[in-house]
N, C-alpha and C positions, 0 to 999 in steps of 0.2 A: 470578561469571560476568562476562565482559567483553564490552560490548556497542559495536559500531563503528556508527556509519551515514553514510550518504552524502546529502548536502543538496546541490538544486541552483540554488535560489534563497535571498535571506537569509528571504523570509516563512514560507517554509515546511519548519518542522522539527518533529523527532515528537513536541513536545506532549505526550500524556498519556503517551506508553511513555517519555518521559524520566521524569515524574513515579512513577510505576511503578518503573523501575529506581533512582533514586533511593530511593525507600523502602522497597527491598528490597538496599541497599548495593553494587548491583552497579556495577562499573566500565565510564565510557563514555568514550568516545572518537569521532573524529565528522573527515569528512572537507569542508569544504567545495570543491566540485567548480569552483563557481563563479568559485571564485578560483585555480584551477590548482595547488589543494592537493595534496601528491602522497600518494598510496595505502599504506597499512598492510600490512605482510608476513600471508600467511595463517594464522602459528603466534600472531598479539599480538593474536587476537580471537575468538570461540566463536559470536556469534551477528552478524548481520548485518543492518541494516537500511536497507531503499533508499527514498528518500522522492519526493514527485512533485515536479510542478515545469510551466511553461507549456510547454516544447519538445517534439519530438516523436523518438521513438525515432531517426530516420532524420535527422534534421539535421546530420550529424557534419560538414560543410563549416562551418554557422556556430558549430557548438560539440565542436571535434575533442577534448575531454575523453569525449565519450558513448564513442568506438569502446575506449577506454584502460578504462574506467569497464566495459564489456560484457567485457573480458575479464577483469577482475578478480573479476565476479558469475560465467563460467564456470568460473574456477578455483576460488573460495570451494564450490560446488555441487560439483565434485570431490572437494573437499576435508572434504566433508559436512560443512557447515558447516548450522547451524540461518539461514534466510534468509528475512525478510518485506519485500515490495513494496508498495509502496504507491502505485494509479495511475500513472505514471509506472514507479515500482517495479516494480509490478507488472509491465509491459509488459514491459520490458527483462530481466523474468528472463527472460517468456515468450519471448522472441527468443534468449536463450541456451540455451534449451534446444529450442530449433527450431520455434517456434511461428515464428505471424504477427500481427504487429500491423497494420492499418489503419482506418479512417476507420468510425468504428459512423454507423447509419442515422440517428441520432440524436446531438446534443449531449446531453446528460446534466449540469445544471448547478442545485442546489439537492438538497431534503430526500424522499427517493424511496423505496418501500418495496422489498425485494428480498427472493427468496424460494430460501432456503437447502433444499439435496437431503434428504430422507428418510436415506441415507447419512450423509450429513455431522452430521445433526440425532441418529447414534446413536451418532459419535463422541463421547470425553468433552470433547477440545476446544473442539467447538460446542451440546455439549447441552441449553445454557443462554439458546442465542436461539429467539426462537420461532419459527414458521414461516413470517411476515412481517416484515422487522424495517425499520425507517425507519432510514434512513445518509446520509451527508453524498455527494454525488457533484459534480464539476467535471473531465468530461473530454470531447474529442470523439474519439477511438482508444481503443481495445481491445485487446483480446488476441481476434482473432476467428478461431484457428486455432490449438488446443496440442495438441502431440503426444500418440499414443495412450497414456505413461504419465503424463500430466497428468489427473488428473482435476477436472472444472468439478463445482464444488459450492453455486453460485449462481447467479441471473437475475434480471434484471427485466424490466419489459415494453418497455424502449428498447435495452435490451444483454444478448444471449443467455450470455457469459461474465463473470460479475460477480466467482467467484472462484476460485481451483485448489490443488491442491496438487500436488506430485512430490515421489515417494521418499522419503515419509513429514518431510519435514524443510524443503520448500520453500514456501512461501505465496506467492502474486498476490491482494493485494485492487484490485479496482476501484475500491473508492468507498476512503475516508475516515474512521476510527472514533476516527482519534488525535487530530484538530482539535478545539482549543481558540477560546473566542470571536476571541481575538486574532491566532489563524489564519486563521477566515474574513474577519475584518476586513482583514487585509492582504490577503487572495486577492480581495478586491470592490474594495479599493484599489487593487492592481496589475493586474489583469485584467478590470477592467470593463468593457475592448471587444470582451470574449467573450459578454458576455453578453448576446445577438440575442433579441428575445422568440423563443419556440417553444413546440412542444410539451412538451419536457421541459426548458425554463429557465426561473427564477423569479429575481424581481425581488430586488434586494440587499436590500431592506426584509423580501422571505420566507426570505432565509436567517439575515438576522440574529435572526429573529423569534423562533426557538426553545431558548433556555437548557435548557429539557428534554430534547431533544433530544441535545444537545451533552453532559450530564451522562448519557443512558444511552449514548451510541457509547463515553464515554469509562471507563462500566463494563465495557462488553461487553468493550476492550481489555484491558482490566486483567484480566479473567475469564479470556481467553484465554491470555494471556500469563502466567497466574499455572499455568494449564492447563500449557502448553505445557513451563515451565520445570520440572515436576514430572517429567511423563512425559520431557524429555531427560536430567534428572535418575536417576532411575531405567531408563535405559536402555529407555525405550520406544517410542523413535519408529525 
C-alpha cells in the first residue's frame, strides 16, 4: 500500500502511522507543504494523510499553499481515495466537502476525554476504544458544521464535533492519537503562546506528563489503522 501525507509544519508529522506503516512495509511518500513542495498525481498513491499544523483553514493570503492543498483533498475524495485528517486535517477535508469550519467555544489544548457514538463503538474500526477515551487535543477551530452525509461520531464536553467520517472511506479527527513524545515537545516549543490558561488548557508541564497516555493514542492508531487497511483490503469500506 502506498501511503502519501501532507505536512504543514517541520514539528509535526504522523509519528505513530509512520511507525505502523513502516512495520507493515508499506510505501510512504510525504509532501512538505511548507516548503512549496509540489503535489503527487492521484494514480502514485492509495491512501492519504493530512496532518495539522498552527494555521487556520482560511489563511490562504498568508499561506496560498492551503487553496492548492484544498483542492487536491477534493480531488483525492473523488477519486476515493482512503483519507485521514488530522486537526488541521481534519478541518480542511471538512471544508472540502462543504462543511464549516470556525472558531469552537472553547480552546481545546492538552490530555481530554471524548466520548465516541454507540454507532461508531459497533463499527469494527472503532470497537476497541471504550466509551471514554483520553486523546491528545491542541486546536481552537473545528469542524462545527459537516454536511448531512458526514457523519460525527465523537464529542467532548468543549467541542460538539470531535470526529466524522464520509462515504465510508473519509476520516476527520479532532484531536491527536498519532503524537509521539517528541511531537508534543515540539508543539509546546513552537506554540507556547497559545497556550492562555483556560478552561480547557493545561500547562506544558500536564501535557508532557503523560508517557501512558501517548503509548495508548499511539495503540488505538495502530488498532485502527491495522482495522482500516483490512477492511480496504478486502473490499469493505
Amino acid at each position: 500500500m502506498r501511503l502519501h501525507y501532507l505536512q504543514h509544519v517541520p514539528f509535526e508529522n504522523p509519528g505513530s502511522i509512520l511507525t505502523w506503516a513502516k512495520e507493515n512495509d508499506h510505501v510512504i511518500t510525504n509532501t512538505q507543504l511548507y516548503q512549496n513542495a509540489s503535489l503527487p498525481k492521484q494514480q502514485d498513491f492509495d491512501w492519504l494523510v493530512v496532518m495539522g499544523g498552527p494555521m487556520n483553514i482560511y489563511e490562504e493570503e498568508k499561506y496560498p499553499w492551503l487553496a492548492v492543498e484544498k483542492a487536491f483533498i477534493r480531488e483525492a475524495i473523488a477519486s476515493g481515495k482512503v483519507i485521514i485528517g488530522l486537526c488541521l486535517g481534519g478541518q480542511l477535508i471538512a471544508d472540502a466537502i462543504g462543511g464549516k469550519v470556525t472558531q469552537n467555544p472553547y480552546k481545546e489544548i492538552g490530555w481530554f476525554p471524548i466520548r465516541l457514538s454507540e454507532a461508531a463503538r459497533l463499527s469494527p474500526l472503532f470497537s476497541f476504544f471504550p466509551e471514554q477515551s483520553v486523546v491528545f487535543q491542541w486546536h481552537g477551530d473545528t469542524f462545527s458544521v459537516l454536511p448531512e452525509d458526514a457523519e460525527c461520531i465523537a464529542q467532548s464536553q468543549a467541542c460538539r464535533h470531535q470526529a466524522f467520517i464520509y462515504k465510508k472511506r473519509v476520516f476527520g479527527f479532532q484531536y491527536h492519537m498519532e503524537n509521539t513524545l517528541s511531537i508534543i515537545e515540539g508543539l509546546v516549543e513552537n506554540c507556547r503562546d497559545e497556550m492562555i490558561s483556560d478552561l480547557y488548557v493545561q500547562t506544558p508541564e500536564e501535557l508532557l506528563a503523560h508517557p501512558e497516555y501517548i503509548e495508548q493514542n499511539n495503540k488505538w492508531m495502530n488498532q485502527f489503522l491495522t482495522q482500516l487497511e483490512k477492511m480496504d483490503r478486502e473490499g469493505e469500506l
